[in-house]
N, C-alpha and C positions, 0 to 999 in steps of 0.2 A: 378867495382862491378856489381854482376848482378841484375836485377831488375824486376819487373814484373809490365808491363803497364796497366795503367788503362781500362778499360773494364766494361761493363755494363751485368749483370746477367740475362738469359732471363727466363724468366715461362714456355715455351712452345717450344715442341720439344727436350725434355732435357732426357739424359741416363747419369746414370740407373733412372727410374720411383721414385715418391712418394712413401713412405712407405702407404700401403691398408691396412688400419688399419679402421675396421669400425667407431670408434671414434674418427677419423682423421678430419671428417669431420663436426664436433661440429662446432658450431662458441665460439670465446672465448672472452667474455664482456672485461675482464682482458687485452687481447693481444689488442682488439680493441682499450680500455681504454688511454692504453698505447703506442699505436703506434706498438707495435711489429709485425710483421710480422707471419700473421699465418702458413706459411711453408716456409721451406727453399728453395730461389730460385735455380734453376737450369742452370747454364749458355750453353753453345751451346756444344755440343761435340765433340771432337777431338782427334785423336791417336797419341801415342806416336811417336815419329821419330824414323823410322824403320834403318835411317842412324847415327841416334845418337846411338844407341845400337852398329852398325857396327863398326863404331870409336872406342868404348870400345872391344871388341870382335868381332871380324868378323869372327869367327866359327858361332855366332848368327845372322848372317843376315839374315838368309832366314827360323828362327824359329819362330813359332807363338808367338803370344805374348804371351797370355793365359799359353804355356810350358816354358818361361822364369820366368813370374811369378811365376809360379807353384813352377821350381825349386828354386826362390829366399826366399821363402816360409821355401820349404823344408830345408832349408840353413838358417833356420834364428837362431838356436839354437849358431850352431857355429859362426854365426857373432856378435851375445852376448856375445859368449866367445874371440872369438878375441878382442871384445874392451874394454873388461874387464881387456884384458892382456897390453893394452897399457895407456901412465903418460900422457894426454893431460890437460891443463887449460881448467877448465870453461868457462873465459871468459877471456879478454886484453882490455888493452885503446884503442880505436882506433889508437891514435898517436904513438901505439909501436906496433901497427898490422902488424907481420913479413910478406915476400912472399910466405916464405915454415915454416910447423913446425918440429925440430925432435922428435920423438913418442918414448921416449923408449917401448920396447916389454919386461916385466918380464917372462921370463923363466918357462918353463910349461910340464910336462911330457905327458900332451895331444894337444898340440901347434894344433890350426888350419891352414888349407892349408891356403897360400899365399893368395888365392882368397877372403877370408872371410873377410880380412882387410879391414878395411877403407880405399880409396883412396883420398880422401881432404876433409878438414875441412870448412866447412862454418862458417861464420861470419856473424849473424843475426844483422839488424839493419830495422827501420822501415820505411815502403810507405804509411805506413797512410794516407789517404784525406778523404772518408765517409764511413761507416759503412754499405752502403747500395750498393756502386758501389766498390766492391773489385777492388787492384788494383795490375798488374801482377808482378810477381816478377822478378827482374832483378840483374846484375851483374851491381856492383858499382865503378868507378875506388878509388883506396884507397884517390887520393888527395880530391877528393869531402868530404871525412868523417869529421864528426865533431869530433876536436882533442880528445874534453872532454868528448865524448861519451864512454861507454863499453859496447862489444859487445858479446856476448853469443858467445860459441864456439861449433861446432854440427858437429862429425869426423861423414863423408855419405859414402856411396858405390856409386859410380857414376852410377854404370848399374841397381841396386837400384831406382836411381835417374830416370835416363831413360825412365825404363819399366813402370812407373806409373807417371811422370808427362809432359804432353804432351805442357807444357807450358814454362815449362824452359828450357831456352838457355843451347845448349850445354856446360858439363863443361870442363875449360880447360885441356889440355890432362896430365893426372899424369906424374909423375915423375917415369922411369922404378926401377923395384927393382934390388937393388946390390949382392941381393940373402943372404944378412945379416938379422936374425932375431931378433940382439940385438935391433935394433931401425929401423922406416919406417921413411922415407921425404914426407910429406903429403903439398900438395900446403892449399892457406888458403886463400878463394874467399868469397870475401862481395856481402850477399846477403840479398836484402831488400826485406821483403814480408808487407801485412797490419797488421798483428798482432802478431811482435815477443812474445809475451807473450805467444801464444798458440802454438807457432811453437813445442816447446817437442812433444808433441800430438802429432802431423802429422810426425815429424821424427820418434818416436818411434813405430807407427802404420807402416809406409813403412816397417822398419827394419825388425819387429816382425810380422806381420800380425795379431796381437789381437785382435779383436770386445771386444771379454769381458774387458778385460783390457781399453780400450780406454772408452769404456760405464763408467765401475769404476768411471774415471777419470773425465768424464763429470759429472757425480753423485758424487759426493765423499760422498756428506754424508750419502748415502744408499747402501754406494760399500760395505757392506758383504751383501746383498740382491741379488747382482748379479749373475746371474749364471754363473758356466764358461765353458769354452770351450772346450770341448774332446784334446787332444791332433792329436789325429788324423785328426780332422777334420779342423786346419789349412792349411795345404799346400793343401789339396784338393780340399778347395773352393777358395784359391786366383784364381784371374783371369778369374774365373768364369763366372762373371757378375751373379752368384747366390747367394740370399739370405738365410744364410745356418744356423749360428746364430741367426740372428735378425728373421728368420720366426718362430720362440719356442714361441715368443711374441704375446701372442692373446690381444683383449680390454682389456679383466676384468681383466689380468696381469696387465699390463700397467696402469690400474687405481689401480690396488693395490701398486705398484712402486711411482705414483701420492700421493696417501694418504702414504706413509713413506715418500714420500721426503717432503710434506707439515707439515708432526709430525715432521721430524728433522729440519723444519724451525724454528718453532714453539717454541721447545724447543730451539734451540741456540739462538733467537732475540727475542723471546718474542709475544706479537701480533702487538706490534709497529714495530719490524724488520724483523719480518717473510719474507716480502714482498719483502725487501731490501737484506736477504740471500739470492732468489730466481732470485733476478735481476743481481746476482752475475752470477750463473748459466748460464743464458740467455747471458750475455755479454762471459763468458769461449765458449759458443757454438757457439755464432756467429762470435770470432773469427777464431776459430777454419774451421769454412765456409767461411772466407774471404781466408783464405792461401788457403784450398781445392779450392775455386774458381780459385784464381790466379797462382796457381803450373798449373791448368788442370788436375786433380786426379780426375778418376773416378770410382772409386773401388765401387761396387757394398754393399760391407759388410760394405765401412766406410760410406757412403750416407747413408745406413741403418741404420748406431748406431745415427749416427747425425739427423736423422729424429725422429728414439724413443726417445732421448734425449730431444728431441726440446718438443714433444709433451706431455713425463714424467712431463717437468717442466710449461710448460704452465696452461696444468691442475692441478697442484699443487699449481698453483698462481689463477686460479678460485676457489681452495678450499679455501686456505686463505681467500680470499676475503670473502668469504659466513658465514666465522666464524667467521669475525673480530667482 
């Protein structure tokens, strides 16, 4: 199975930057109160494997990164429609966790290239140890699994995989196609990260390249507030290392984002549970930075949503507080 080893997140010297948000730099009685962490740490920086892309594709070996993502970006519509076209389970026991799965492909009068497909399916199960020391994700052998565990099933692009996570072990090499589009043979690799719960999130941000969406999802309860995203304006800043989205977001947005997420505390918990919605929040986003830490995903636009996120609901939990 694979796995991602333990590692400690550093402050300093960390790409892509802080989100410079001039209210970033509050102190927050609330986060102090509580322990939480006023910004998300930033762990050391590292690039993808230029030979792991090659394994997948060796027309790509000597393409910058920046243009892989780019195009992966640009590809991400059809790679939604590809896995839309194919029957995979949710999830499986551990103890019937096949080697390979077969994918039926339903039949489509706009069929995407070959390429768009999923090439193997991961099998999420957890490396949990602390909250504070993400830990890397690694490949699991199947007999270690606990029989009676189930495990999320998450069909990936491996060159996907690749081009944005400089931490994960190569995956094993697919299965060639038989040039048949009734059904694919997708291998099915256990992979433990720290917080299979948030893992959706980080699959579906690679896939998609969405800030606004991903923002949504970290916010849910002020996701029609969100704005969204030109369509143009995805594949053009993947890989960027520019903030193309998240920079629309000035203070006094963010504190208007801050007072709705604290009214829809409010309103759903009351003033006893407000606090307890919001710590809800805070756990969704710090998972969600423990896998970012331990893949080695350094996307410029998701560090950006994960930094407004963090600092949305922070101050939303110093509103509360002032109103209890």
């Amino acid at each position: 199975m694979f796995q991602v080893a333990s590692r400690p997140a550093h402050h300093h010297g960390a790409v892509p930057e802080p989100l410079n948000l001039s209210m970033s730099h509050y102190q927050s009685p609330v986060a102090q109160k509580l322990n939480i962490p006023r910004r998300l740490a930033r762990p050391t920086f590292s690039e993808p494997s230029r030979d792991s892309i090659a394994r997948i594709d060796p027309a790509l070996a000597s393409v910058p990164l920046e243009y892989i993502r780019k195009m992966l970006a640009g590809n991400a519509n059809q790679m939604i429609t590809a896995l839309s076209l194919l029957t995979i389970p949710s999830s499986l026991p551990c103890a019937h966790l096949p080697p390979t799965l077969d994918a039926p492909v339903r039949p489509s009068s706009q069929m995407p290239d070959l390429s768009s497909f999923p090439t193997h399916v991961l099998a999420i199960l957890s490396s949990r140890s602390s909250s504070a020391t993400p830990t890397v994700a690694s490949f699991t052998d199947k007999a270690s699994l606990p029989a009676s565990a189930t495990m999320p099933l998450y069909p990936v692009s491996a060159l996907v995989l690749a081009a944005h996570c400089s931490l994960l072990p190569p995956l094993p090499q697919g299965l060639p196609s038989n040039g048949r589009r009734a059904a694919l043979t997708l291998p099915v690799i256990p992979l433990t990260v720290p917080s299979p719960e948030t893992f959706a999130l980080l699959h579906a941000y690679l896939h998609t390249m969405r800030p606004d969406t991903l923002l949504a999802s970290l916010l849910p309860g002020i996701a029609s507030s969100i704005p969204q995203l030109p369509a143009a304006s995805t594949s053009s800043s993947a890989g960027s290392g520019k903030l193309v989205y998240v920079a629309q977001f000035s203070s006094e947005r963010l504190l208007r984002l801050a007072h709705a997420l604290a009214g829809a505390a409010f309103q759903r918990g009351g003033p006893q549970g407000a606090m307890g919605g919001l710590m809800a929040h805070v756990k969704l986003i710090n998972g969600l930075w423990q896998n970012v830490c331990a893949l080695g995903v350094f996307d410029a636009e998701l560090w950006g949503v994960m930094d407004l996120a963090w600092e949305v609901v922070l101050a939303a939990m110093t509103q509360v507080a002032e109103n209890r």
